[in-house]
C-alpha positions as CSV (number, residue, x, y, z in Angstrom):
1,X,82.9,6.9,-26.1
2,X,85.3,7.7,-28.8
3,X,88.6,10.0,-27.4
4,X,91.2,11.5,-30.0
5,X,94.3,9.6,-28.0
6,X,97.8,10.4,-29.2
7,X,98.5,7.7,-31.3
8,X,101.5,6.2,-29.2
9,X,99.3,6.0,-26.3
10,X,96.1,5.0,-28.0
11,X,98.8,1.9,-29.3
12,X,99.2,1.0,-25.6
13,X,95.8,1.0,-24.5
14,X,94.6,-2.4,-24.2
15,X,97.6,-3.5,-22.3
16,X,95.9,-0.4,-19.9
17,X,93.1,-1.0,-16.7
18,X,89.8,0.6,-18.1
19,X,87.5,2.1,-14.3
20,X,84.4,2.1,-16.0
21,X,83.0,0.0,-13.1
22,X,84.7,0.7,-9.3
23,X,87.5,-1.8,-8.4
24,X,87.8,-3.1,-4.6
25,X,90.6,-1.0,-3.0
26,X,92.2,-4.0,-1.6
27,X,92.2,-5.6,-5.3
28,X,94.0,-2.4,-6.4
29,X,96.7,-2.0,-3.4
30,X,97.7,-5.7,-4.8
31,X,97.7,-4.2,-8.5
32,X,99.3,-0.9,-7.9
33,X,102.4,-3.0,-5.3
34,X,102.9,-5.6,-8.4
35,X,103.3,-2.4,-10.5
36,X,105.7,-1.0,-8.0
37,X,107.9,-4.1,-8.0
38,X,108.3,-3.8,-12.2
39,X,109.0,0.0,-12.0
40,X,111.3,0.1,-9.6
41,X,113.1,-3.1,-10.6
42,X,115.4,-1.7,-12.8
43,X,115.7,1.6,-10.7
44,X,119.6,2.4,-9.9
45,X,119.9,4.5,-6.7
46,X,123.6,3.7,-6.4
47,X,125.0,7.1,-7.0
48,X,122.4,8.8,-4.0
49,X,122.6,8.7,-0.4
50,X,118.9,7.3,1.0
51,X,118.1,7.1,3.8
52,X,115.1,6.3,6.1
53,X,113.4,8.5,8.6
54,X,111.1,7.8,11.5
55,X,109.3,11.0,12.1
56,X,107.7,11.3,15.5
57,X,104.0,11.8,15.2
58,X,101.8,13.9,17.2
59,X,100.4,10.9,19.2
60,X,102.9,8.7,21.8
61,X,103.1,6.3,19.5
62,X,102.9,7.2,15.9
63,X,105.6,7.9,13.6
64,X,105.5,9.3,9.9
65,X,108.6,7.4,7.4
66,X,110.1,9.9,5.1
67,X,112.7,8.9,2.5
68,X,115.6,10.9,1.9
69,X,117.5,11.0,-1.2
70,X,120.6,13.4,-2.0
71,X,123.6,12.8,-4.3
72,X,126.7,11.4,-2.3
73,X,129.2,13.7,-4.8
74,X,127.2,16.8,-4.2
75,X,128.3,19.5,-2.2
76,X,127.2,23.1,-0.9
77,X,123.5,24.0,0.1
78,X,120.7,22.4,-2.1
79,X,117.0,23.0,-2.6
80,X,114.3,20.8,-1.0
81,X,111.2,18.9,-2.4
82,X,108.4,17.5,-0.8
83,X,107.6,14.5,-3.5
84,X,103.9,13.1,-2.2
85,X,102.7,9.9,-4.3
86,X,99.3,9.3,-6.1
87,X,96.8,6.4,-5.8
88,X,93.6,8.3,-5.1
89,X,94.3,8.7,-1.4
90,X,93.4,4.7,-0.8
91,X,96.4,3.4,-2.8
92,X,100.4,3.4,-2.9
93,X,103.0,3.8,-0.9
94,X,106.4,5.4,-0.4
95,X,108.1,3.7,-3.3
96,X,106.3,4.8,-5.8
97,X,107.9,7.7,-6.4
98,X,111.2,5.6,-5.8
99,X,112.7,6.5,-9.3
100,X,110.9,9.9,-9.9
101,X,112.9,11.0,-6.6
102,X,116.0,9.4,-7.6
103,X,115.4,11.4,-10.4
104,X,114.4,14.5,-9.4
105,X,117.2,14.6,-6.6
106,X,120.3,13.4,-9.4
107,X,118.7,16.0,-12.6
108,X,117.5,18.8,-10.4
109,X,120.3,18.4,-7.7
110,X,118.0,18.6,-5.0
111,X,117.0,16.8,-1.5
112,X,114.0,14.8,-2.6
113,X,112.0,13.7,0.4
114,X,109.1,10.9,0.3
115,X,106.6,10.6,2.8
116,X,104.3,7.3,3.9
117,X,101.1,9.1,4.5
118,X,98.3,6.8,6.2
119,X,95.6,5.6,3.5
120,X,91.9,6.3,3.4
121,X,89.4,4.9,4.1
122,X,91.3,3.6,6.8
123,X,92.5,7.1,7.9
124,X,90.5,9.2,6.2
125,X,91.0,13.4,5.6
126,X,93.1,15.1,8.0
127,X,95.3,11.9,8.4
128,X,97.1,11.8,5.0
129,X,97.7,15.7,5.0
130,X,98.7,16.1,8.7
131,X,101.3,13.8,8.0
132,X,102.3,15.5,5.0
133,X,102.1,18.3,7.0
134,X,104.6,16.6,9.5
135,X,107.2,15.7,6.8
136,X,107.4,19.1,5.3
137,X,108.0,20.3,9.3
138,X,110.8,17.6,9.2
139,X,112.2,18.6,5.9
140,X,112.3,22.3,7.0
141,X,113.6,21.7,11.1
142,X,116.0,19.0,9.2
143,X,117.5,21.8,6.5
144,X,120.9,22.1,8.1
145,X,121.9,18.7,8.6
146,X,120.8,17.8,5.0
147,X,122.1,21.0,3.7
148,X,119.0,22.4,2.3
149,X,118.5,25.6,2.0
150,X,115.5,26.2,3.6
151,X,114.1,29.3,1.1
152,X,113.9,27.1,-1.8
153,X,111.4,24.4,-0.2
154,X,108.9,22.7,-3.1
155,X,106.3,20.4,-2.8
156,X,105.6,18.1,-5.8
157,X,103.0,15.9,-6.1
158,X,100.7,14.2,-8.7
159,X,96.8,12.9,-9.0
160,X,96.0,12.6,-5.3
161,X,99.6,13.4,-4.4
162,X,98.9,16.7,-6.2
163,X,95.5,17.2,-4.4
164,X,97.4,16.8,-1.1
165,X,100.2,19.2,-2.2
166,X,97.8,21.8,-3.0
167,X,96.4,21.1,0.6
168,X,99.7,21.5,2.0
169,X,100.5,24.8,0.5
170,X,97.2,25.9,1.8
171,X,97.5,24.2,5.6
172,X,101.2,25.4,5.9
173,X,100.1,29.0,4.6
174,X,97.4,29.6,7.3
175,X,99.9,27.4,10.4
176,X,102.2,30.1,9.2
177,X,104.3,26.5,8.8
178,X,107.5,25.9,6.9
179,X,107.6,28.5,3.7
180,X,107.3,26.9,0.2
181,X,108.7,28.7,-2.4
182,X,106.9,26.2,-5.4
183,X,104.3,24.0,-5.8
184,X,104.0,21.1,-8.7
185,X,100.2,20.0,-9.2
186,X,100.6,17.5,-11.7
187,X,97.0,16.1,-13.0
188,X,95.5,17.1,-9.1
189,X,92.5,15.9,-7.8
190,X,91.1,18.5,-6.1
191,X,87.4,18.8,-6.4
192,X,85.0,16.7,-4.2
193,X,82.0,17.8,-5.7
194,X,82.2,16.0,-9.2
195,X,80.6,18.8,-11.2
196,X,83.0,19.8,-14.0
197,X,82.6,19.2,-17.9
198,X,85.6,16.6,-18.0
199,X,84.4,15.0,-14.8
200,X,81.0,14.4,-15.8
201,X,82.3,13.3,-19.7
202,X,85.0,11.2,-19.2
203,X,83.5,8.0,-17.5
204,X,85.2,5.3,-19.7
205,X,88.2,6.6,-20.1
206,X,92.0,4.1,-19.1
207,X,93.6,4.4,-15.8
208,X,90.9,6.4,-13.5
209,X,87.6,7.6,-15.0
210,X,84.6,9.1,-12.9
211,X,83.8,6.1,-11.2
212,X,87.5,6.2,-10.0
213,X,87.2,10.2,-8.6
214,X,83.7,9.1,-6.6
215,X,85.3,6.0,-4.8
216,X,88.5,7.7,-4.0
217,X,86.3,10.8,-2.4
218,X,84.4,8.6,-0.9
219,X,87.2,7.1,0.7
220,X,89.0,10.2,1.6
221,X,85.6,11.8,3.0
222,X,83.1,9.3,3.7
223,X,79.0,10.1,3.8
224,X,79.4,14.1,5.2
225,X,79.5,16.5,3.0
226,X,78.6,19.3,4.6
227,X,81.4,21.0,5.5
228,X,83.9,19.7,3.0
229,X,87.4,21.7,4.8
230,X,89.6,22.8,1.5
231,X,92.5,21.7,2.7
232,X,90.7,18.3,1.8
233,X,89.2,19.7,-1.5
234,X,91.2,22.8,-2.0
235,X,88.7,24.0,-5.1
236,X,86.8,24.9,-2.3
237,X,89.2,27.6,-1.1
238,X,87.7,30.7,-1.0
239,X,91.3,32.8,-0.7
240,X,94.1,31.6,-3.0
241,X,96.0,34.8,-2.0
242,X,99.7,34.4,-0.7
243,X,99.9,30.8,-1.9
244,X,103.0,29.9,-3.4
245,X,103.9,29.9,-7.2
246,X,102.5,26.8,-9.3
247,X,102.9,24.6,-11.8
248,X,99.5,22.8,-13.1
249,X,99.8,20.1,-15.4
250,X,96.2,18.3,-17.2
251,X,95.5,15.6,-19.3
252,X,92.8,16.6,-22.5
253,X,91.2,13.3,-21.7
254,X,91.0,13.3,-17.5
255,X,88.2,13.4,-15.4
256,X,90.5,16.0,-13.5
257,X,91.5,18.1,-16.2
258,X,88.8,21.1,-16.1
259,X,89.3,20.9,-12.0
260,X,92.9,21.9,-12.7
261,X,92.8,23.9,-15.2
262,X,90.1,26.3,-13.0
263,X,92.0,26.4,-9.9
264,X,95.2,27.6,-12.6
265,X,92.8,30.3,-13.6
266,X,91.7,30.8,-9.9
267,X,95.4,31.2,-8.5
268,X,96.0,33.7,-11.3
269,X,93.1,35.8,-10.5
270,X,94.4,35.9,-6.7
271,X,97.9,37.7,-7.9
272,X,100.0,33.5,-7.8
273,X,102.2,33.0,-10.8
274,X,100.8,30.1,-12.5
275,X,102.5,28.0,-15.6
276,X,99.3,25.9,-17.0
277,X,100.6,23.1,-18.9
278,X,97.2,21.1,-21.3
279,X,98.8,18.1,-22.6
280,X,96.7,17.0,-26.0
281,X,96.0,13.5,-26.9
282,X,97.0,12.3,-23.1
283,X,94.5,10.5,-20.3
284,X,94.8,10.5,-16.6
285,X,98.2,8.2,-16.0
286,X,99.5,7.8,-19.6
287,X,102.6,9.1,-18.4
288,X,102.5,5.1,-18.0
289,X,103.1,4.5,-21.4
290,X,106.9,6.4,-21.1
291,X,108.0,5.7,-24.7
292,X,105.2,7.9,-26.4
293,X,106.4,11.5,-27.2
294,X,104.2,13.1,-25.6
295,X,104.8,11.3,-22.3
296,X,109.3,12.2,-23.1
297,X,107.9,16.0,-23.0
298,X,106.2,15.8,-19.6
299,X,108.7,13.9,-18.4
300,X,111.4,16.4,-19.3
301,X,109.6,19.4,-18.7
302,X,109.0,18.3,-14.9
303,X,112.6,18.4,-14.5
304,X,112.9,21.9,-16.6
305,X,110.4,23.5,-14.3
306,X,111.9,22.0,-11.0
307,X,115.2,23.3,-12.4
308,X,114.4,26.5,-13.1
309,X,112.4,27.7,-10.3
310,X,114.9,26.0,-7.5
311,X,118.0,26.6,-8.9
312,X,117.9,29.7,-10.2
313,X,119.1,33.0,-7.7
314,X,115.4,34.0,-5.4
C-alpha cells in the first residue's frame, strides 16, 4: 500500500524492518538486544542513583528485577513511575527503557522504576502482568525508603508495555492494590480480537504491521480464546469506571491506532479524564527515527504530560 508518511520519517524508512511476513521470535530477541546495545551506548546515567532490586516472587524460588533510578542531588518526597517496556509481550528486556528512565527520572524529577517481566510464549498471560503487578507492590511498600510519595504513583508504558499498563490499572483497581494516580498508554496493544479498521488495513506497514499483532497474541494467549480475561486484552473490559486518569497516544499509520483511540473514547464515556494524542504522518515505532519533528514533539510532550500531572499539587 501507499501511506502519507511524514516526510522525515518516510526519509528513514528503508533503513526500517518491514512485518509483512512473521519473523521467528528468537530471530527478533537477537535484533531487538543488538538495538539495545546502540541505544543505550551513548546513554549517560552518571548524574542518577540505580540501583538493582531482587523482588521476591510469589513462588519459593522466583524473583521479579526492578531497576531503580532517582537523581543523587535531589531531595524531599518525589513522584513514582512504573516504566514497563514494549516488544509485543515476546521481546525486550529491562534495558530498553534504560535511557527513557534516565530520562523520565532526571526531566520529570521522579523515581523511575523498570521491571523484567517474564516473556511469552514462554510465560504466557498472567505471567508478565503479575509481575508487573508485583513491581508496582514493591514500588508502593518501598515509597518511604525511596522517598516517593506514594499518592502520585504512575504507570507508563508503550506498545505492549502500554497494553500491560492498561492491565495493571485494571488488576490493581479490582486487588484494591497500590493506588495510581496516572496512566501513559503510549501506542497500546490492547485488542486480541484483531477487528478494527487500522488493524485490518495496515498489513505492510515498517516496524510491526498485522502480522506482528497476530504473532504477538498468539504468544501472549496461545490457541483459547474463549475466555480472553481483560486484564490480558483490556478492550475487553466491560467497566472502565474508577480507572485512573490517561494519557493515549496513536500513530495515523498503526495497526493499534483505532484500538487506542476507542478505549480513549471508552474511558471518557466511563467519567476517566482522558488526553488523546493522534500523531499524523507517524507508524507504529517511528519514534525510532528521533531526529524527525514529529518524533521531537512526542518526545517532549511525554515529559510535559508526566510533568504536569505528577508534579503539580493533587
Amino acid at each position: 500500500m501507499t501511506y502519507d508518511f511524514d516526510p522525515e520519517l518516510k526519509a528513514a524508512i528503508p533503513g526500517l524492518p518491514v512485518s509483512a511476513e512473521p519473523v521467528d521470535i528468537s530471530t527478533m530477541r537477537e535484533l531487538m538486544a543488538s538495538v539495545i546495545d546502540l541505544m543505550n551506548a551513548s546513554v549517560d546515567v552518571s548524574d542518577l542513583l540505580v540501583e538493582d532490586h531482587h523482588v521476591p516472587g510469589r513462588g519459593p524460588t522466583r524473583e521479579v528485577l526492578v531497576r531503580s533510578y532517582r537523581t543523587k542531588d535531589g531531595s524531599g518526597v518525589r513522584p513514582g513511575i512504573l516504566d514497563i517496556h514494549g516488544g509485543g509481550f515476546t521481546t525486550g528486556t529491562i534495558a530498553l527503557q534504560h535511557g527513557a528512565a534516565a530520562k523520565m527520572a532526571r526531566e520529570v524529577e521522579a523515581v523511575v522504576a523498570t521491571v523484567e517481566y517474564r516473556l511469552a510464549p514462554e510465560h504466557p498471560f498472567p505471567a508478565g502482568l503479575e509481575d508487573c503487578y508485583l513491581a508496582l507492590e514493591w514500588l508502593a511498600g518501598e515509597s518511604n525508603e525511596l522517598g516517593i510519595d506514594a499518592q502520585r504513583i504512575a504507570v507508563v508504558g508503550s506498545s505492549a508495555g502500554g497494553g500491560l499498563a492498561a492491565g495493571l490499572a485494571l488488576l490493581t483497581r479490582d486487588r484494591g492494590g497500590p493506588a495510581l494516580c496516572f496512566q501513559y498508554l503510549g501506542i497500546p496493544e490492547l485488542d486480541d480480537r484483531l477487528e478494527t479498521t487500522s488493524m485490518r488495513t495496515f498489513v505492510d506497514t515498517p516496524v510491526f504491521s498485522r502480522n506482528g499483532a497476530v504473532q504477538s497474541w498468539q504468544a501472549y494467549l496461545g490457541d483459547d480464546r474463549a475466555e480472553v480475561s481483560p486484564y490480558a486484552a483490556p478492550a475487553r473490559a466491560t467497566d472502565l469506571r474508577g480507572l485512573p486518569p490517561a494519557y493515549v497516544s496513536t500513530m495515523e499509520f498503526d495497526p493499534l491506532r483505532d484500538e487506542g483511540i476507542l478505549y480513549a473514547l471508552r474511558l471518557l464515556e466511563a467519567g476517566v479524564s482522558v488526553e488523546l494524542h493522534q500523531y499524523p504522518g507517524t507508524f507504529h515505532g517511528s519514534a525510532m527515527v528521533a531526529d524527525a519533528e514529529v518524533s521531537k514533539r512526542e518526545a517532549r510532550e511525554t515529559i510535559d504530560v508526566l510533568r504536569r500531572v505528577l508534579r503539580s499539587e493533587p
